[in-house]
DSSP file (Angstrom, degrees, kcal/mol; ACC not computed):
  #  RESIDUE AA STRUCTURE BP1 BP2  ACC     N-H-->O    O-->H-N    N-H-->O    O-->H-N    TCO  KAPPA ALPHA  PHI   PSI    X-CA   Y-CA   Z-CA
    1    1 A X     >        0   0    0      0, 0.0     4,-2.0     0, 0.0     5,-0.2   0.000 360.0 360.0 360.0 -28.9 -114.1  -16.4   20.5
    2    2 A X  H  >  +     0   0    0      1,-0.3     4,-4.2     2,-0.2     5,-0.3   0.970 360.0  53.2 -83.4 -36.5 -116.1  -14.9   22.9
    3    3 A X  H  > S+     0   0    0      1,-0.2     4,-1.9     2,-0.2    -1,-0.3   0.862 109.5  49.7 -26.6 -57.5 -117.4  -18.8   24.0
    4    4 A X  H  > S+     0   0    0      2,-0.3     4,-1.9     1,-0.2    -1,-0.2   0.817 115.8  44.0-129.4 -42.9 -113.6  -19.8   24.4
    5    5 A X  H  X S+     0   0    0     -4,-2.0     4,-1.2     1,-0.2     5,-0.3   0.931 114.9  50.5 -77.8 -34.9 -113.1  -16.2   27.0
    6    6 A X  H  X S+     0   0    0     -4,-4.2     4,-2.4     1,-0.2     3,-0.3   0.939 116.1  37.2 -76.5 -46.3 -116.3  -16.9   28.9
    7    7 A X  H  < S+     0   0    0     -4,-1.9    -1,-0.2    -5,-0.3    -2,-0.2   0.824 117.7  49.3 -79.8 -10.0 -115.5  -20.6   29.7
    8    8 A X  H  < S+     0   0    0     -4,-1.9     6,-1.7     1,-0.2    -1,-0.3   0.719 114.8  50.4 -97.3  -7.0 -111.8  -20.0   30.2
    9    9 A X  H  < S+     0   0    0     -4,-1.2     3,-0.4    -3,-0.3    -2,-0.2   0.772 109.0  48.9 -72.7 -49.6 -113.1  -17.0   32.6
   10   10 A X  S  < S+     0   0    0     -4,-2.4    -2,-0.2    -5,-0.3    -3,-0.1   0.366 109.1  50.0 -91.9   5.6 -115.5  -19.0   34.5
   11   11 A X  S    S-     0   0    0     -4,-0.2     2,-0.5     1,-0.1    -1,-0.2   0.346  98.0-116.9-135.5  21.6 -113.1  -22.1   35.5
   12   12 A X  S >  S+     0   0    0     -3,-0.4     3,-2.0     1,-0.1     4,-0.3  -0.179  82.2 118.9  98.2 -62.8 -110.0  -20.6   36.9
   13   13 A X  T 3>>S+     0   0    0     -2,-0.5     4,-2.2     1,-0.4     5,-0.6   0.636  78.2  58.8 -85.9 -50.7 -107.5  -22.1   33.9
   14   14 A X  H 3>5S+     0   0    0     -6,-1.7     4,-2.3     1,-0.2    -1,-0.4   0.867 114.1  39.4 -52.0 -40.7 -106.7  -17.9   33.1
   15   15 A X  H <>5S+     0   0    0     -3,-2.0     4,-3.6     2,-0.2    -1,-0.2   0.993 117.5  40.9 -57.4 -64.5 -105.6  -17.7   36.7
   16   16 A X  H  >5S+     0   0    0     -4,-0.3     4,-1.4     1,-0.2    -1,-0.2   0.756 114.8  56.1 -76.6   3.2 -103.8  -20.6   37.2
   17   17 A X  H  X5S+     0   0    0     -4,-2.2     4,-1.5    -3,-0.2    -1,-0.2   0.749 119.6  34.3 -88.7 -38.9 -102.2  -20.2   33.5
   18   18 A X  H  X<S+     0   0    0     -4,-2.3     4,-0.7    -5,-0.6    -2,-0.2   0.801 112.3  61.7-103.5   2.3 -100.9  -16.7   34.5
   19   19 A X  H >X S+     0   0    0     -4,-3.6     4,-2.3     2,-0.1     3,-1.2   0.945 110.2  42.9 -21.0 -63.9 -100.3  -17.9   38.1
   20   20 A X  H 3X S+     0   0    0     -4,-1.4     4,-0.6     1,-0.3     5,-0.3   0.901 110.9  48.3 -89.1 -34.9  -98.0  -20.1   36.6
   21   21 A X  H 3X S+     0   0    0     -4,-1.5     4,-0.5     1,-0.2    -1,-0.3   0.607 111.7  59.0 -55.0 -16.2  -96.2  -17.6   33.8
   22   22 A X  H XX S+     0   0    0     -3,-1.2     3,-2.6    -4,-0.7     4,-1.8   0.957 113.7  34.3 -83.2 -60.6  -95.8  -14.9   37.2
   23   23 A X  H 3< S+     0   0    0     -4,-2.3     4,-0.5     1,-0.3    -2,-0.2   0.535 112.4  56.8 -85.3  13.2  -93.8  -17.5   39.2
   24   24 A X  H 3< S+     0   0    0     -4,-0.6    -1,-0.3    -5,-0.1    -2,-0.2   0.661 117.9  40.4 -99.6 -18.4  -92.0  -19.0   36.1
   25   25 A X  H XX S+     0   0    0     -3,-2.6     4,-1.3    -4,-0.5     3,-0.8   0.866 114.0  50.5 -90.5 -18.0  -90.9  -14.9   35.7
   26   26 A X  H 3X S+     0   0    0     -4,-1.8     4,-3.1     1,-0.3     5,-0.3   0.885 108.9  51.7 -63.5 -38.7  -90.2  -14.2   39.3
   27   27 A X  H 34 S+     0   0    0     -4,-0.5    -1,-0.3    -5,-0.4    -2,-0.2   0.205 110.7  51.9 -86.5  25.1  -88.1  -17.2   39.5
   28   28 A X  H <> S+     0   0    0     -3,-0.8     4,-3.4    -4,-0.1    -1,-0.2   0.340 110.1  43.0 -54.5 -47.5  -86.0  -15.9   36.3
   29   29 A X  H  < S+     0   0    0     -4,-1.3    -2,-0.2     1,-0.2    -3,-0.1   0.794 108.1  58.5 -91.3  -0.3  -85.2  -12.9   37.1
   30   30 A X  T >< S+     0   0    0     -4,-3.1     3,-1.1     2,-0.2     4,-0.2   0.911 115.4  43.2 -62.1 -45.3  -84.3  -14.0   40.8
   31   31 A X  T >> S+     0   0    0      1,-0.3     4,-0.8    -5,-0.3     3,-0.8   0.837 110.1  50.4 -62.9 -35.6  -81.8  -16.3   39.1
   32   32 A X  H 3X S+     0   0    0     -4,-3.4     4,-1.1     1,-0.3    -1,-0.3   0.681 105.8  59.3 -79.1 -10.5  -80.8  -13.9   36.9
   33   33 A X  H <4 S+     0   0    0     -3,-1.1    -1,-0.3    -5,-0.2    -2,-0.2   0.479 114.8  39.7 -93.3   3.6  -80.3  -11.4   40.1
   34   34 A X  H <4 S+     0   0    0     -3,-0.8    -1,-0.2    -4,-0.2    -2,-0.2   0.468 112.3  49.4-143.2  -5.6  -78.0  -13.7   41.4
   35   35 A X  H  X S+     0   0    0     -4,-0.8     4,-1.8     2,-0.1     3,-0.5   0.838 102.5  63.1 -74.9 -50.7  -75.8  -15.2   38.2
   36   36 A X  H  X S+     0   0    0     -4,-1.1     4,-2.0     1,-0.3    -3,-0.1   0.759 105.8  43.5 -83.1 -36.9  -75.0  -11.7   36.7
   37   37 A X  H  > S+     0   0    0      1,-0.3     4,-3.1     2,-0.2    -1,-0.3   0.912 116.9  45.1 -80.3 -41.1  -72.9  -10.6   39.9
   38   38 A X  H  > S+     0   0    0     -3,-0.5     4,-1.3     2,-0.2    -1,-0.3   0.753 114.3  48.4 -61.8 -34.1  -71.2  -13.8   40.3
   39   39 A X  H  X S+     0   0    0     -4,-1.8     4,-5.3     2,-0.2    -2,-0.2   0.982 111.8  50.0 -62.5 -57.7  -70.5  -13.9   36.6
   40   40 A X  H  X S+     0   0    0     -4,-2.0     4,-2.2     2,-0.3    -2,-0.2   0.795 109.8  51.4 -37.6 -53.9  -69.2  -10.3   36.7
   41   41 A X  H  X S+     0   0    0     -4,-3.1     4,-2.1     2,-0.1     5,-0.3   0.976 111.0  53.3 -57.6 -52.3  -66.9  -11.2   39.8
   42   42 A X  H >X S+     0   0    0     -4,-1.3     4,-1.8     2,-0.2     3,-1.1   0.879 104.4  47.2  -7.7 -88.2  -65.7  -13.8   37.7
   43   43 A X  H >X S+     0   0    0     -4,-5.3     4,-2.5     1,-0.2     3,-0.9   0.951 115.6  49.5 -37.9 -66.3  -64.8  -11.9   34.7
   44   44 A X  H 3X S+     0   0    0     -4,-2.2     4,-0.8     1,-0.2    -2,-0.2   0.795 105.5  53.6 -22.9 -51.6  -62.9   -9.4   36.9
   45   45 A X  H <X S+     0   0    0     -4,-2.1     4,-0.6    -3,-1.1    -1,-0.2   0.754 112.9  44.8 -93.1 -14.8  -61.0  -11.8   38.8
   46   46 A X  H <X S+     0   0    0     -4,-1.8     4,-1.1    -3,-0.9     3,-0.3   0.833 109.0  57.1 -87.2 -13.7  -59.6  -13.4   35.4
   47   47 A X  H  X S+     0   0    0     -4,-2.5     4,-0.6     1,-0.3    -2,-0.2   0.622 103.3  53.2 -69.9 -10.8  -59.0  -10.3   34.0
   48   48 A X  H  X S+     0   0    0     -4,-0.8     4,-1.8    -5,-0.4    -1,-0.3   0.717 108.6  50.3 -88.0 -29.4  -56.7   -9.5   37.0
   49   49 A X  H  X S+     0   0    0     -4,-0.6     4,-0.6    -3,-0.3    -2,-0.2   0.792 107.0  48.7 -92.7 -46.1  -54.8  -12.4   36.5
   50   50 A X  H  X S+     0   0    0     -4,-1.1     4,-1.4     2,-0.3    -2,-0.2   0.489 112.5  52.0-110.1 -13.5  -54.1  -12.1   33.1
   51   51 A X  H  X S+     0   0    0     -4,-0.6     4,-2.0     2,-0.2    -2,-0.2   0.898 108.8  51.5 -36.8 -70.1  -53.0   -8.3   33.8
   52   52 A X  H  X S+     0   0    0     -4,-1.8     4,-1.7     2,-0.2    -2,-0.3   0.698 109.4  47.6 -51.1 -20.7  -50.8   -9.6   36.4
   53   53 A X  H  X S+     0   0    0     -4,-0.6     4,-2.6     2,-0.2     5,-0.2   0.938 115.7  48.9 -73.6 -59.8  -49.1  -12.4   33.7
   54   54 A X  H >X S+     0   0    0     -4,-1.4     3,-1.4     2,-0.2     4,-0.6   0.728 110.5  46.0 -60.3 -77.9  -48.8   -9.4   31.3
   55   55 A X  H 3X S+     0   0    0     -4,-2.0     4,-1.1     1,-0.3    -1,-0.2   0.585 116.7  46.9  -8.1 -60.9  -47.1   -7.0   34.1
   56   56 A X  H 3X S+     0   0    0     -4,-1.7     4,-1.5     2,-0.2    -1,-0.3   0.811 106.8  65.6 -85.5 -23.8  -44.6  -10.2   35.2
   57   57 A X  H <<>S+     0   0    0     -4,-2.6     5,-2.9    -3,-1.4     6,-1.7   0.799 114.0  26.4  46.9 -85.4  -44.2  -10.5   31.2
   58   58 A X  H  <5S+     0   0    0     -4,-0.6    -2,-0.2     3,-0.2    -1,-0.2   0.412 112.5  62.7-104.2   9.2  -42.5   -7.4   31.0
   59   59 A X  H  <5S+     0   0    0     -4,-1.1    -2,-0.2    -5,-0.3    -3,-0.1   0.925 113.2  39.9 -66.6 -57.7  -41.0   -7.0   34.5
   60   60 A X  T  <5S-     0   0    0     -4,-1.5    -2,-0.1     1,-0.1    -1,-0.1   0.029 119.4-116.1-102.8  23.4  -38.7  -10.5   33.7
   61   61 A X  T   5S+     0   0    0     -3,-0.2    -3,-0.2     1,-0.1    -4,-0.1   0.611  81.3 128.2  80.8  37.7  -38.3   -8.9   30.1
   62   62 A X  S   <S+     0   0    0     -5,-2.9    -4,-0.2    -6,-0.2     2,-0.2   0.695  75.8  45.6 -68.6 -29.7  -40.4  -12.1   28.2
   63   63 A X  S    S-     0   0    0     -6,-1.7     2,-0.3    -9,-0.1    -9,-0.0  -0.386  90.2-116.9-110.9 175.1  -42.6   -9.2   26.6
   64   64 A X        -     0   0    0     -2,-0.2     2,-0.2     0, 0.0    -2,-0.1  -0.731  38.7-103.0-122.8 163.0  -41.9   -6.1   25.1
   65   65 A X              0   0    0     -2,-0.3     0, 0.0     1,-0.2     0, 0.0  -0.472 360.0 360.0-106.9 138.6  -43.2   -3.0   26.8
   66   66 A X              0   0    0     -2,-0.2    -1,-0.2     0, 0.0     0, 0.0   0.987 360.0 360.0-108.8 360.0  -46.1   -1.8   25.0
């Protein structure tokens, strides 16, 4: 084991193997910083819509009040 830390210590691969795991997590959670609000508007803006159906529902008496 200690063979396998020493060589993988002495040519770089542990750097550029967690190089590569940093920028594969930066670039998640960028993505992720930048779905979740757009999803979120999203949800809102169909839940507003489907308020507004129910509202004109029971305005034009199709629905029952609940």
């Amino acid at each position: 084991m200690k063979n396998i830390l020493d060589k993988l210590s002495g040519s770089g691969a542990a750097t550029g193997l967690f190089s590569s795991v940093l920028s594969g997590v930066v670039y998640y959670f960028d993505t992720l910083a930048n779905v979740i609000p757009t999803l979120s508007l999203a949800g809102l803006y169909y839940s507003y819509q489907m308020r507004k159906a129910e509202r004109l529902g029971i305005y034009y008496g199709l629905k029952p009040r609940p």
